[in-house]
MARSE-960312 format. One record per residue (C-alpha): y, x, z; residue in one letter. Coordinates in pm, whole numbers, padded with zeros to 5 digits, always signed. Layout:
BEGIN
YXZa;...
***
This chain:
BEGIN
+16728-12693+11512x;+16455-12651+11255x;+16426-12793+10946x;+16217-13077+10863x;+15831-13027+10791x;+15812-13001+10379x;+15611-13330+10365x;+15902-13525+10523x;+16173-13392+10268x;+16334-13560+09982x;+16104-13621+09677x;+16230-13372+09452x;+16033-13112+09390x;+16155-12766+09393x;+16071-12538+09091x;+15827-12235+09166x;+16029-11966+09310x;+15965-11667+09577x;+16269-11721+09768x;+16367-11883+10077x;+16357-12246+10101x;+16726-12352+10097x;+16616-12640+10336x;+16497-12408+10579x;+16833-12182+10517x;+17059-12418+10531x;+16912-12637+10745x;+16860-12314+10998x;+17243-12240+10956x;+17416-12642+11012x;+17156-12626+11308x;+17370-12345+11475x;+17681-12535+11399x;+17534-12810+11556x;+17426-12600+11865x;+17778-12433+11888x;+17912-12798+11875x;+17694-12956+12122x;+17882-12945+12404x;+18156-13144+12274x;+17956-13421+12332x;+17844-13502+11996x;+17561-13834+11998x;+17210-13742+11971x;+17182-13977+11719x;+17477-13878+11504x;+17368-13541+11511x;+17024-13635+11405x;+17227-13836+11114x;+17382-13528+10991x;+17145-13333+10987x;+16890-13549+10809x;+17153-13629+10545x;+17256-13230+10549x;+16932-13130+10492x;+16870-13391+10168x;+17197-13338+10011x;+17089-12925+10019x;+16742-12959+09901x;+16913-13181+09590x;+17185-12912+09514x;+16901-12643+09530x;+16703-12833+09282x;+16996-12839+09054x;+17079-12524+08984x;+16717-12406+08997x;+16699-12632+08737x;+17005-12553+08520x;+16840-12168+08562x;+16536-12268+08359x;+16556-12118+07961x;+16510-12464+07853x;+16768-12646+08057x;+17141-12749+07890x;+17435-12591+07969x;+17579-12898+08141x;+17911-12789+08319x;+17915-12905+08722x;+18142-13178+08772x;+18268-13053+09131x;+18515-13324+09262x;+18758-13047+09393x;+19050-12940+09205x;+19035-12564+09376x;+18660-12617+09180x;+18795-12762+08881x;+18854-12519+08603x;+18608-12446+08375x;+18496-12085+08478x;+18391-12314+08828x;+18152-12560+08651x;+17996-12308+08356x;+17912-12051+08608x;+17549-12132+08787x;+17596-11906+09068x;+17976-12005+09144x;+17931-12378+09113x;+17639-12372+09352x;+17861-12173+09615x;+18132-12412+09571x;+17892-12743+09608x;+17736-12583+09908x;+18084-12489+10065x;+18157-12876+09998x;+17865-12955+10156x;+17936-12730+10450x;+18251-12863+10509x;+18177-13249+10503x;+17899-13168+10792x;+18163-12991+10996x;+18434-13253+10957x;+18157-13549+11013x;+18089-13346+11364x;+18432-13326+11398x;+18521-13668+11368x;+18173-13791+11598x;+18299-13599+11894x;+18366-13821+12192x;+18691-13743+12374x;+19020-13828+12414x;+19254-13885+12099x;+19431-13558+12158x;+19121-13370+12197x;+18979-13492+11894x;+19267-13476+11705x;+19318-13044+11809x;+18921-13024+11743x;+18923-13170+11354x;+19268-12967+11297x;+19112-12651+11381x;+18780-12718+11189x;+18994-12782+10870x;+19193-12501+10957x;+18856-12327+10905x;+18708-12543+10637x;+19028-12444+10459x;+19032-12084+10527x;+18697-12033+10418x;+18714-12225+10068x;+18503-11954+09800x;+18830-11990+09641x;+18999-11803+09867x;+18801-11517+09803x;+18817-11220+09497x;+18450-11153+09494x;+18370-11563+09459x;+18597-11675+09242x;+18519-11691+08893x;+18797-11778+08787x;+19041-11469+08938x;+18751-11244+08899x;+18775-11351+08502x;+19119-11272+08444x;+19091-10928+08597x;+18828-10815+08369x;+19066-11004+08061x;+19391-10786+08199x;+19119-10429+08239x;+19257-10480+08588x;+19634-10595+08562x;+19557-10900+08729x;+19436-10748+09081x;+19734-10485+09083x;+20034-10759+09000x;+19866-10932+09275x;+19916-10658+09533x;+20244-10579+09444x;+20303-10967+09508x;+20112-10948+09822x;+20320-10629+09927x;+20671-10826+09864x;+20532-11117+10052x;+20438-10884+10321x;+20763-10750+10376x;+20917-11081+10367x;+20747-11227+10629x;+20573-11543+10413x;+20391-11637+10127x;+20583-11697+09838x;+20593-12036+09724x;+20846-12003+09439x;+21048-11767+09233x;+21341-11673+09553x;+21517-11478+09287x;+21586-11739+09069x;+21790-11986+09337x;+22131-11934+09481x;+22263-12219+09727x;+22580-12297+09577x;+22504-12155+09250x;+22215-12356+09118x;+22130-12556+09426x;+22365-12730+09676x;+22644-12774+09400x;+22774-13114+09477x;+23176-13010+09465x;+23348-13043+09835x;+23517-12809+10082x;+23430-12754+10420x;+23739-12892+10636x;+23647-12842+11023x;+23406-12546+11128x;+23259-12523+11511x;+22984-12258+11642x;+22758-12509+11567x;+22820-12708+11220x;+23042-12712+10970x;+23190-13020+10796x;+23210-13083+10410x;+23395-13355+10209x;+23281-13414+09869x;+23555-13470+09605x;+23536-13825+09483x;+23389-13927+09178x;+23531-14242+09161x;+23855-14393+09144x;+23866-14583+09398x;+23666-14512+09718x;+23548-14765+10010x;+23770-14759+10327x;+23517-14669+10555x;+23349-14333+10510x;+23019-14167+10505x;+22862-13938+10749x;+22541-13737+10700x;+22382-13610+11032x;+22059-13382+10889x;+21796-13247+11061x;+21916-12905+11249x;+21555-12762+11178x;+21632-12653+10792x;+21957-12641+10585x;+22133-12944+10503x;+22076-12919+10116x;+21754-13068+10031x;+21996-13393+10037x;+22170-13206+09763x;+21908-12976+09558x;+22023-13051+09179x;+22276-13327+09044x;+22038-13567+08935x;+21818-13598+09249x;+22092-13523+09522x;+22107-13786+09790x;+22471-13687+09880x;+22585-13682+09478x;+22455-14050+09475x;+22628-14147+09810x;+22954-14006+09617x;+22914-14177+09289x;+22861-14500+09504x;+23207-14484+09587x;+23203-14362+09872x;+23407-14117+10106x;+23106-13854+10202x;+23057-13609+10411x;+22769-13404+10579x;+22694-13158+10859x;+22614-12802+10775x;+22418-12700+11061x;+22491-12293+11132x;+22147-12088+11172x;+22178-12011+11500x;+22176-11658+11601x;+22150-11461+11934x;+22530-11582+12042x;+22390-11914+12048x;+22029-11866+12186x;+22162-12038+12506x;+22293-12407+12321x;+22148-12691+12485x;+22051-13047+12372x;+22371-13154+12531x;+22579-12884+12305x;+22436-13028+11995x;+22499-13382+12051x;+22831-13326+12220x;+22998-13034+11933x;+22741-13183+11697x;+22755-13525+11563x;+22998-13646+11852x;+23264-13414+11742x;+23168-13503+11317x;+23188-13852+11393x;+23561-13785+11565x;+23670-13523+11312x;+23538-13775+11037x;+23790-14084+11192x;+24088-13820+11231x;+24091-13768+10870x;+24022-14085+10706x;+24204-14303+10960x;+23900-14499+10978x;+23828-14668+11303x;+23464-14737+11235x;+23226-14533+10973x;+22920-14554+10835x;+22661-14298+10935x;+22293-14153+10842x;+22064-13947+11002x;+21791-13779+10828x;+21460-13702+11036x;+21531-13504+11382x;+21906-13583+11256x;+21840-13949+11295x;+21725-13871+11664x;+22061-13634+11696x;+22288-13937+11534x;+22134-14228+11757x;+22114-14026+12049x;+22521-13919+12005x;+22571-14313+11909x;+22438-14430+12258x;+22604-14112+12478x;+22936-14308+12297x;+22832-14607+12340x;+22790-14563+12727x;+23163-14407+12707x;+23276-14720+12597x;+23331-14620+12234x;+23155-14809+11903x;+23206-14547+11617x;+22904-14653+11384x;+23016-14972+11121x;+22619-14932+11057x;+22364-14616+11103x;+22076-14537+10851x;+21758-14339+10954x;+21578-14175+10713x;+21194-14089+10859x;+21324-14040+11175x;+21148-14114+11526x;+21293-14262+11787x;+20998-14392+12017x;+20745-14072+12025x;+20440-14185+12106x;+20277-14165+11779x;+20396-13827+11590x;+20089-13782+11384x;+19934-13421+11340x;+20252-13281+11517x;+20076-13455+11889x;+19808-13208+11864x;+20025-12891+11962x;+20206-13071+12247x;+20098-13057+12605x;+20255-12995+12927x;+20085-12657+12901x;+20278-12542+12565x;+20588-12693+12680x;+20600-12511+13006x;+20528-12156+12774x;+20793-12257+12520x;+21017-12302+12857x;+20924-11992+13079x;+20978-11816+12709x;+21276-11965+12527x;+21426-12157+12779x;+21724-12146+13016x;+21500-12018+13277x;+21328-11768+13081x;+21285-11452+13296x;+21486-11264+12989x;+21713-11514+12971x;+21709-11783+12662x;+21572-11702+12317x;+21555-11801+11972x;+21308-12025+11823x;+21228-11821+11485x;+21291-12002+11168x;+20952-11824+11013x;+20743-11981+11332x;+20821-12318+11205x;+20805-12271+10855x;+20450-12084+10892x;+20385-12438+11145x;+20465-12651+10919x;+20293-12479+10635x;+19966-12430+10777x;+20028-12874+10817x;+19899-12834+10492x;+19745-12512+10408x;+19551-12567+10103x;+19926-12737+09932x;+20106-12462+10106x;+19900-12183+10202x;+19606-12087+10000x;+19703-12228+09685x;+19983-11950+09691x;+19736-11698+09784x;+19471-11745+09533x;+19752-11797+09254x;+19952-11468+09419x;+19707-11215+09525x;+19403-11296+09340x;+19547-11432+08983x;+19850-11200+08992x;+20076-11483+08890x;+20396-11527+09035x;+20468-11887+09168x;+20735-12076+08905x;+21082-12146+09021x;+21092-12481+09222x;+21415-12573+09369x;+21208-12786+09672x;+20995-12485+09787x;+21304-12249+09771x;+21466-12470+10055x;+21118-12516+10249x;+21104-12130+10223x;+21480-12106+10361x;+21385-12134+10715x;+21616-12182+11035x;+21648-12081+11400x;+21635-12288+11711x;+21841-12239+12007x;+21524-12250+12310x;+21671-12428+12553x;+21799-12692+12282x;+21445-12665+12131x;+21189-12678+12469x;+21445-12988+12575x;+21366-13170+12230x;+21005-13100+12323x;+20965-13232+12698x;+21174-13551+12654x;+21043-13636+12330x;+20729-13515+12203x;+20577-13455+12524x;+20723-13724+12774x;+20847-13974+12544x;+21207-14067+12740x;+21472-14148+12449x;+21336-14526+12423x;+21326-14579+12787x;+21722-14711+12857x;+21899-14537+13097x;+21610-14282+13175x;+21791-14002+12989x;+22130-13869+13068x;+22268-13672+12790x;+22646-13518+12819x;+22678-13713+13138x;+22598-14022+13021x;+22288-14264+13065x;+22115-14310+12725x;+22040-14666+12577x;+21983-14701+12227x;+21987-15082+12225x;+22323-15057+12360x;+22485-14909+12001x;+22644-15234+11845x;+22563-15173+11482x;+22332-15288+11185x;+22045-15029+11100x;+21885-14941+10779x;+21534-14757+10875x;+21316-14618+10620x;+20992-14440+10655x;+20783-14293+10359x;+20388-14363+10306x;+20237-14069+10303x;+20457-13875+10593x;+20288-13663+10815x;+20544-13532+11026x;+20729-13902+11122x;+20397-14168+11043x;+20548-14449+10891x;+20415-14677+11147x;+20642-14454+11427x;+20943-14497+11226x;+20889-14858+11242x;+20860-14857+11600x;+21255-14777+11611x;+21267-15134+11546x;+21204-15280+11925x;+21462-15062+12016x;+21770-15122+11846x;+21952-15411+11935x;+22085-15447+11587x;+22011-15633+11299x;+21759-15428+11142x;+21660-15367+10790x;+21318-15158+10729x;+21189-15043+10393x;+20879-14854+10309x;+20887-14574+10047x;+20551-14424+09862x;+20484-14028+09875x;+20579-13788+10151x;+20795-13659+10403x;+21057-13517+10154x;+20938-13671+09825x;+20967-13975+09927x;+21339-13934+10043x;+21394-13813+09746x;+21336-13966+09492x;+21625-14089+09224x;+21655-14423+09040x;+21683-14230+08722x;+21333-14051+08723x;+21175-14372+08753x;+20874-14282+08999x;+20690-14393+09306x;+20770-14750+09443x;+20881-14887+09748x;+20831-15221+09973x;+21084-15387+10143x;+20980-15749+10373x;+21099-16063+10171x;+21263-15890+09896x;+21545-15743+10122x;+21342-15574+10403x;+21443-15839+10618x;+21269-16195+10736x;+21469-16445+10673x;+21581-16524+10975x;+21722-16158+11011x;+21464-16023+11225x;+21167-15799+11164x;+20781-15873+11273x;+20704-15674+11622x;+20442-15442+11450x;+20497-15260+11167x;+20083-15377+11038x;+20250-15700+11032x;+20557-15615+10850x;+20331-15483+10585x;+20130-15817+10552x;+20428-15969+10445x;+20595-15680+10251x;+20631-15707+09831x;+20597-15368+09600x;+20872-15274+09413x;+20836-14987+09154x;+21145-14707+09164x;+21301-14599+09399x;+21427-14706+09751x;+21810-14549+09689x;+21917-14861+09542x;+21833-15102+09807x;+22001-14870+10035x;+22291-14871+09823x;+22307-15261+09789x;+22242-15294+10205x;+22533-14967+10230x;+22830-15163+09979x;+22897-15409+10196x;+22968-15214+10518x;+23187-15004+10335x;+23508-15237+10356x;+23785-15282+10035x;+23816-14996+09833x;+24129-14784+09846x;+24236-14493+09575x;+24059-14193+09568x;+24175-13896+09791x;+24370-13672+09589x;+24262-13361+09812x;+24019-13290+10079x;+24129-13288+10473x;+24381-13402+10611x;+24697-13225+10760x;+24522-13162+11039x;+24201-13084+10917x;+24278-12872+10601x;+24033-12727+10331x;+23864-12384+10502x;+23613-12318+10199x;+23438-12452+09889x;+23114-12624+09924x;+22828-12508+10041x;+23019-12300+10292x;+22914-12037+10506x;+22678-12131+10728x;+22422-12291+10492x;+22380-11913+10351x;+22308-11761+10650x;+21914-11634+10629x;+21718-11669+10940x;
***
């Protein structure tokens, strides 16, 4: 592509200078991109578009700095609408605030080709992930030699700076990941996971803790937590005042939670069957042995929700009704909208992930490692969860601050393969679990709408992982009543997020989360339409829907177990300290 003739340009007019016209560099280097994009069927016209608008947005930020160059010009700091841009070495330096604007401007050209290519979803979807993979990568940031900002506090320490950086980068290295907090400063039982319980029933695959009451009185009917199996249990119990499971306690109410092991190599062979069948099947029993409760209340958070329902309906074809109600936190049910997590799944990748990990691996089965999916989910997010470490780590020399949150996304898990490509094919990839009867799990036909039991459902705003909108689409399944509520913020953050602190909002549909004639609209756009803002947090509408399924309450037990079941350990346990 060349650049436009100079009488056709924008109106400003460049200042004297021998060097090359920035319209005719710039312009010269988008027209490759364009070229190298062309074949992705990109319109004529939109590609005309870009670059017209490419071209006049360069020739402006040329004339700019030229400008600010001139001895009689004002220092005028940039205002660069970028917070990797935004401190004040970024917007007093010339030379660095012009590479920054031009890396901006770089980047929005790439994404608007991204987003103009015609294709299918999926396609589209892989093509703009791995242009902001790229966008990302290549920030000036990211770089010692371009940023101002790291290559200012290396000339303040006479050097310091650059050598704490590779003694960071050298620990990280041996690790395996970029550090995202202080590691030394957390213990999981010391400072995080301290909720008081003992663990009274251990299998290969989970271990069971009841919490010590901190009531009086408790309800009847207990409290099961079913997390997800793809990180450790205790980001439902990080500190006492924003612990889920504390809260479920002080509510009155009998709790107690699966401690998924991290599997190792005895266990690379576990199947999806195993962990619904010695998983929450065999809690949910262990759970009614001890309390003498005939029904129980139950929650699953994320892939735990799918483990809990799925268990729920493999009992419910057996004849059995365990679940008094059943609470999903950002959990998906119906896959056919799973957000950025669609674009790595095809039949393609499953059938590697099967030949590799899976039961008919040529080796035999293997272990999902807990660093793949960390790393996975990082790079979800890179410049949050990637770069921001590496500019702060490497280039600044600054150790990342202790943050309870990142210690437990950094505490990674393994995945059983055959367990793991099974999840894949009839979820992600084929979409089965909300087709009734298509399944059979344990020897049994699967039908979610055939679990007799009231549902809470709650999906947060801003997740990436489990869209909102997917949660909702639980709904249709569940036979049920249902009750849906909306939280603001993330995947995690949204979860949690404590009464006390005062932060975020939530919605719930006519004050309660439910019409008032006890269903919920068919599309979750609708739901919306008629959903009110509350400000706080979603824990105590959860709490009010929760109090009422928990029957009379009974005095406190005065120890944990039963005769049966008796205390093993203290809380956390063992297998939540296992390192993957």
């Amino acid at each position: 592509m060349k650049s436009k003739p100079a009488a056709s340009r924008p109106s400003a007019t460049l200042p004297p200078t021998t060097a090359a016209d920035p319209a005719d560099v710039f312009g010269a280097a988008i027209g490759g991109m364009l070229k190298s994009m062309s074949s992705l069927n990109l319109p004529m016209q939109q590609l005309a578009q870009i670059q017209t608008d490419y071209v006049k947005n360069a020739t402006e930020v040329w004339n700019q700095s030229l400008q600010r160059l001139q001895p009689e010009a004002p220092t005028k700091p940039v205002a660069i609408a970028d917070r990797r841009f935004g401190a004040a070495e970024w917007a007093s330096n010339p030379a660095a605030a012009f590479t920054a604007q031009m890396y901006l401007l770089n980047a929005k050209a790439l994404m608007q080709m991204a987003d103009g290519v015609e294709g299918d979803a999926k396609t589209k979807g892989r093509i703009r992930f791995a242009v902001q993979q790229w966008i990302d990568a290549a920030s000036p940031s990211n770089y010692l030699a371009l940023n101002p900002e790291a290559m200012g506090k290396a000339l303040e320490t006479k050097g310091e700076s650059i050598a704490t950086g590779m003694q960071l980068l050298l620990q990280d290295l041996q690790k395996g990941h970029v550090s995202q907090t202080d590691e030394s400063v957390f213990e999981v039982g010391r400072n995080v996971a301290t909720t008081a319980g003992s663990v009274v029933f251990e299998n290969e695959l989970f271990q069971l803790i009841e919490y010590a009451p901190l009531t009086a009185k408790v309800h009847e009917r207990p409290m099961l937590f079913v997390p997800p199996c793809i990180n450790k249990y205790y980001i439902l119990d990080l500190q006492p005042d924003n612990s889920v499971i504390r809260y479920t306690v002080e509510q009155g109410f009998r709790t107690f939670v699966v401690s998924w092991r991290n599997p190792d190599e005895s266990l690379a062979a576990k199947t999806w069957d195993d962990y619904i069948e010695e998983g929450p099947i065999t809690a949910i029993g262990v759970v009614q042995a001890i309390t003498g409760a005939k029904t129980i209340n139950a929650l699953g958070f994320c892939v735990g929700g799918t483990l809990l329902s799925t268990a729920l309906a493999v009992l419910a074809a057996r004849g059995e009704q365990p679940a008094h109600s059943v609470t999903l936190l950002t959990t998906l049910l119906d896959f056919d909208s799973t957000g950025i997590l669609d674009i790595f799944i095809d039949e393609a990748m499953v059938q590697m992930r099967e030949m590799t990990l899976g039961e008919k691996a040529p080796s035999g089965p293997g272990l999902l490692k807990g660093q793949e999916l960390a790393t996975t989910f990082s790079f979800l997010r890179p410049n949050d969860l990637v770069w921001n470490y590496v500019v702060g780590n490497y280039l600044k020399g600054e150790a990342p601050p202790p943050f309870d949150l990142l210690y437990w996304n950094g505490d990674s898990t393994n995945l059983p393969g055959p367990m793991y490509c099974w999840y894949l094919r009839h979820t992600y990839l084929q979409n089965e679990l909300k087709q009734p009867g298509h399944l059979t799990v344990c020897g049994e036909p699967v039908d979610l709408g055939a679990i007799k039991a009231p549902f809470f459902i709650y999906g947060s705003r801003e997740d990436h992982i489990v869209p909102w909108t997917a949660a909702y689409n639980s709904v249709p399944l569940i036979s049920g009543k249902k009750t849906f509520v909306l939280g603001a913020s993330g995947h995690i953050a949204g979860v949690i997020n404590p009464p006390a602190k005062g932060k975020r909002s939530y919605w719930t549909h006519d004050g309660t989360g439910e019409a008032a004639d006890g269903t919920l609209p068919a599309t979750a756009e609708a739901w919306m339409a008629g959903a009110t803002e509350h400000p706080g947090s979603w824990w105590t509408t959860w709490s009010a829907w929760l109090k009422p399924h928990g029957g009379k309450l009974v005095g406190a037990p005065k120890a944990p177990g039963s005769a049966k079941y008796k205390a093993i350990e203290p809380a956390p346990g063992r297998y939540v300290k296992v390192k993957a």
